[in-house]
Structure formats: C-alpha cells, structure tokens
N, C-alpha and C positions, 0 to 999 in steps of 0.2 A: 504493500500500500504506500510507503513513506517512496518507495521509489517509482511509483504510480504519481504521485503529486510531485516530485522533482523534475521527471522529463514533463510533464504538460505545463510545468510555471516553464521551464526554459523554448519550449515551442509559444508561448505565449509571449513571452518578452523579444525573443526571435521575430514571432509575424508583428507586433506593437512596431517594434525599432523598423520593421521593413516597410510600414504599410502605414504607420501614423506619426513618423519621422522621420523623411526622408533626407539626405543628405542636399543643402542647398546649393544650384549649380553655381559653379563660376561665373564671375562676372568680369566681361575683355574691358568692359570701359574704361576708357585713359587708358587703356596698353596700346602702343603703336603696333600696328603689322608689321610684316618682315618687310611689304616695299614702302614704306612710311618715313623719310626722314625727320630723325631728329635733332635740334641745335645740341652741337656740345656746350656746354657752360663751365664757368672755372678756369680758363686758361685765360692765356697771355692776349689774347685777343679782345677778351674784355676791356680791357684795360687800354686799348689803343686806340685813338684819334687822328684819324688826317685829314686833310682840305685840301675835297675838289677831286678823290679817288676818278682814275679814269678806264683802268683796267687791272686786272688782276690777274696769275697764270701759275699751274703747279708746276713747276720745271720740273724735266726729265731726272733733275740731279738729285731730286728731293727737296730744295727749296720753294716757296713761293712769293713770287714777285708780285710787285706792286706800283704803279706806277699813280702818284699825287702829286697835283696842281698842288707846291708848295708856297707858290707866290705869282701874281701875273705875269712875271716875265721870266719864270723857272720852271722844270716840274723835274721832280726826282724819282729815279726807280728805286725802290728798295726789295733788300731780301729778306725774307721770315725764316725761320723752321717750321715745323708745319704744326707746333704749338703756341706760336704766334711771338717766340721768343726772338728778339733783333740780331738781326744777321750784320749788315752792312749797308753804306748807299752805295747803289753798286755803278749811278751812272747819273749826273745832272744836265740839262739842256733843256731847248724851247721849243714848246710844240709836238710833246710828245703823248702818242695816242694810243699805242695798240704793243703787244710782246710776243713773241713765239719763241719758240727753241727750236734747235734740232738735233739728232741723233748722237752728234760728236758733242752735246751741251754749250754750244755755241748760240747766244742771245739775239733776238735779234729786236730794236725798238723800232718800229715806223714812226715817224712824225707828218703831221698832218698837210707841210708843202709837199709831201712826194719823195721825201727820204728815207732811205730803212738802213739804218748804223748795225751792222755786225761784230758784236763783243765776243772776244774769249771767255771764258770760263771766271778768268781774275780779272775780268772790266779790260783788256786789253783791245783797241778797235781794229778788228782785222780789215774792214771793208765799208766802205759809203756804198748805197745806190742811190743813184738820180731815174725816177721813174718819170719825171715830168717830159722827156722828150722820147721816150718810148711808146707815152699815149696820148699824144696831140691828137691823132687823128678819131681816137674815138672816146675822148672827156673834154669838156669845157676848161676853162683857162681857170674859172671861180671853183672848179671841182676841188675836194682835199681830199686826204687818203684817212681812213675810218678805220680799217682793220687790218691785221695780217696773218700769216698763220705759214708756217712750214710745214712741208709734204713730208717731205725728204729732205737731204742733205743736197737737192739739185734743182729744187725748186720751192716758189711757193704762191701762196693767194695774198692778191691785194684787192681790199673794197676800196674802189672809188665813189665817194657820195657828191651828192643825188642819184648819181648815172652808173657807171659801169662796173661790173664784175671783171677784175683780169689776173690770169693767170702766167704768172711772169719766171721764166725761166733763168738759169745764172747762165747761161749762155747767150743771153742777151735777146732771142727769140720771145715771143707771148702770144697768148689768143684772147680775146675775149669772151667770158664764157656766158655771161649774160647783160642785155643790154638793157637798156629803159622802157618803161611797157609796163602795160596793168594786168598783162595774161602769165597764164603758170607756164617759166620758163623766162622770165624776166624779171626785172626788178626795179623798184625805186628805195633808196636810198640803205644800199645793202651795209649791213654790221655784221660781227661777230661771224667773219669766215670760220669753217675748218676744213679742213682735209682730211682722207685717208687714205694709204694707197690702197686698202683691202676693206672696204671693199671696192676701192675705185671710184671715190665720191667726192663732192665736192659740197658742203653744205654752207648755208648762208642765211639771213634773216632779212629778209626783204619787208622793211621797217615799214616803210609808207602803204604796201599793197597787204600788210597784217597778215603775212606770211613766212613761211619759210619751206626753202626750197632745197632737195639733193640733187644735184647733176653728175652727170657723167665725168671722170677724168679723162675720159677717153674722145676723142675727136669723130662725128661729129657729139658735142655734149647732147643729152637725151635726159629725164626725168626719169631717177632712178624712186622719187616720197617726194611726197606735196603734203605738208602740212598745216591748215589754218581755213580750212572749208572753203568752198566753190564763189565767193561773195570777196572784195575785197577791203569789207566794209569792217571787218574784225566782229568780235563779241567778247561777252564774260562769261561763253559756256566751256568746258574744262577743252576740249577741243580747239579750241578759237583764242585767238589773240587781240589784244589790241599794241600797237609799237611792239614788237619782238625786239632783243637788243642785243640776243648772243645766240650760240648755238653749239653742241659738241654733241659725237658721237663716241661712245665707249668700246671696246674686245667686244661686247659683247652686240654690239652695231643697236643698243640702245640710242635713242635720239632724245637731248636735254635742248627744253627752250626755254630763256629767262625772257617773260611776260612781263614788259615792262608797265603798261597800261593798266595789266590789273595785277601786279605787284605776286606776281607766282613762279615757281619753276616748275615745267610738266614737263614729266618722260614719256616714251612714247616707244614701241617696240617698233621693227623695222616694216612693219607692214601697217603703220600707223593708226594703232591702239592704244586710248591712253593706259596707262599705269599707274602715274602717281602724281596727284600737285599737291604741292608745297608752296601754302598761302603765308606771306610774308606781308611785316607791318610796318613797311614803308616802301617804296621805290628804288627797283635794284639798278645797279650801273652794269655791273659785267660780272661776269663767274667763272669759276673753273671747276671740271670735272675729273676725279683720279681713272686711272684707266680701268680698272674693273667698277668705276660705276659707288663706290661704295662711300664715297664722301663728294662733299661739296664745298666749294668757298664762295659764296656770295659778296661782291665786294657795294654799297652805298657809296652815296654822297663822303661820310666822313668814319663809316666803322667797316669792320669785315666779321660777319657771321660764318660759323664753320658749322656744319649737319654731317651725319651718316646715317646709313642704315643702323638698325640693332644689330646686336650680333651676336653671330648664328655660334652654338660651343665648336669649339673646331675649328674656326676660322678667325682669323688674326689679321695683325698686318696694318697698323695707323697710317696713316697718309693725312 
C-alpha cells in the first residue's frame, strides 16, 4: 500500500510539472541575429573627433585611414589601428578626397583637381598622376574627381562628378565605363567606386539617379546588378535609396550600400536580395568594409563608428 501511494504522488507531480507548469519559452528580443550588425562601444574611437571626415579605408596592411578637412586650406590623412588607437599623419595636402591601396600596400590619395599621389608604405611619394589631360574629351573642364579605388597593382577607377565613370590604366591607356544619362548603365554624379577583379566588376553609386550600379571589367562593359528599383526617383523602402554615397563588395560578392539620404547601410546578396540594414542616427560620409564582410567602419561629418557581426564560437579574427 505505502508503495501504492509513493508511485501515484510521483506520476502526479510528474503530469502537475508537465501539464500545469510549463517551462517558459525564450525570448530573442534585443538579441541581434547572426546578419544584424552591431556598434562596438568602449574603444578608442569613442573618444575621437575630426572636422570635415571625407573618406575612410581599411588598408590591406591592417590599418585604417582616414582622410579630415583639418582646416580650409589643408586636409590630413591619418592612420588608426583598427581599435581606433593613433597611428600617424601619414600625408598633409589640398584637396584631398578619396584612398585606395593596392596589393604591394602602396596608398594611393586622389584629390579633387584630377591628381592621385602614390605613397609607399612609410609616406614615401613614389608617383603623381595628372588625369586632367587624359579626359578632356569626355568631362567638362568644372568636373572634379570624387573617388578612387585600385583593381590591381595595374590599374584603377576614377569617379568623375557630375559626369563620367573612367577606368584608367598605368599604362596611360583608359575607357570610359559609364557616361551621363538617367538609364541603368549610366550615371550622374558617381561616388564610392570599387572594383574587383573576381568577379570582374566594376561597382559604383550613381548619387543623383539613386542608384547603384555593377559593370563589366570587361570590354564591351555590360550590367552584371542594378540596385535601387526601376524609378530614379529613390525611396525609404529597404530596397531603395535616396543619394547613395559609397559602395563595396566583399569574398563573398556581398554588395554594401551607404544610404546616405536615409542615413543606412544595406547589404545585399549578388542576385540583389536584401539582407540587412543598419539604421544609423545621423548622416554617413563614406565606409569601409573588411573582406569577409564581418565589420564595418562608418566614417560622419566628425566621428567614426565601428559595427560587426556577433560572433559565431569558432570564429575569430578582429578587423
């Protein structure tokens, strides 16, 4: 009997706990997703002010440049660690807009007449270019130069705004790769080139037509992703732009667009699906993206905000 009444109290507190106290589920809120970025906070970057940021670039080396309107008639490049700790000024001068690197970690700064300075590694100037008589025949004389960006070691893209996209080679040759024009395959007032040689593209952000476009490296150029809807009128839907102001693609031929209009960064896979935007509360200047995708540098008017993904156990690797 006594053991008649022990197993039915224990089937009884058994079905009680299964059936009139159920375990409550989890709750995700406020946990970010895996493609969710979020701001790092705590580092050196808090802490740092400049005036008049005008581009930003994670170099090959592991550094990340910076280029600030330090006074009207100056602007300085400087270098970070990628914890926002001071590296060096690594280059002063006037009228300077845009950064790239290339493969040997050779710098290179465009300025806005039509110049692009080629620095060694230790600020050493290996090389001037003068682009302004290379493209008389297809930009106006009021054009200036907006962006650059290295392929390779043998070439690279320059934005000329309002007007022309050109691809300028170091052997002195060029093409143009997209002209002025409100249809998909043109552009008005292109920023934020990049390149890649793999997959052989050319991307750009065609500011005034609230798009952005991938071409061909290849001759003749062709539309490889058109991003920004059929309309060149922009929007605030996650899709849709208004002013685009940069652009990168990652290894993994992820496409990043900073929105500058409505103050976002959206990724987008290579078949032009979004992924993920990243609503920001102020007005971005320029960004940079690490090459698997997994951090970002947002640079403003006068701070730089640093994001990643979460991270995944097993995977490493700060940038």
């Amino acid at each position: 009997m006594k053991r008649y009444f022990v197993l039915t109290g224990l089937f009884l507190v058994f079905l009680g706990c299964g059936k009139k106290f159920p375990l409550p589920e989890e709750s995700n809120e406020g946990m970010p997703s895996e493609k969710d970025y979020v701001e790092i906070q705590n580092t050196q970057w808090d802490n740092l002010q400049f005036n008049h940021l005008k581009d930003i670039f994670l170099g090959e080396d592991g550094y990340v440049y910076l280029i600030s309107g330090d006074t009207l008639s100056e602007d300085t490049v400087y270098s970070f660690s990628v914890t926002g700790e001071y590296g060096n000024v690594f280059a002063k001068g006037n009228g300077f807009v845009s950064l790239s690197q290339d493969n040997d970690e050779n710098l290179y700064i465009a300025t806005k007449n039509g110049f692009v300075i080629k620095y060694r590694w230790d600020g050493v100037v290996l090389d001037t270019f003068d682009f302004q008589f290379v493209c008389t025949d297809t930009v106006y004389k009021d054009s200036f130069l907006t962006s650059i960006d290295a392929i390779s070691d043998n070439d690279f893209v320059l934005s000329f705004a309002p007007l022309n996209l050109v691809l300028h080679y170091h052997n002195e040759s060029y093409d143009t790769v997209a002209t002025y024009g409100t249809g998909i395959e043109y552009t008005r007032n292109p920023h934020g080139v990049y390149g890649r040689s793999v997959p052989g593209i050319i991307l750009y952000a065609s500011t005034d037509n609230n798009w952005v476009e991938g071409l061909s490296l290849s001759v003749p150029h062709y539309s490889m992703i058109h991003l920004g809807g059929d309309s060149y009128n922009g929007g605030s839907d996650d899709t849709l732009f208004l002013k685009p102001v940069d652009v990168y693609m990652d290894d993994s031929s992820y496409v990043y667009v900073l929105d500058g209009g409505n103050m976002a960064m959206k990724k987008f896979d290579f078949e032009g699906d979004i992924v993920t935007v990243l609503h920001l509360d102020e007005k971005p200047v320029a960004f940079s993206v690490s090459h698997d995708g997994k951090t970002l540098y947002i640079a403003f008017t006068e701070r730089v905000k640093k994001y990643r993904l979460p991270e995944i156990p097993g995977e490493g690797g700060e940038q």
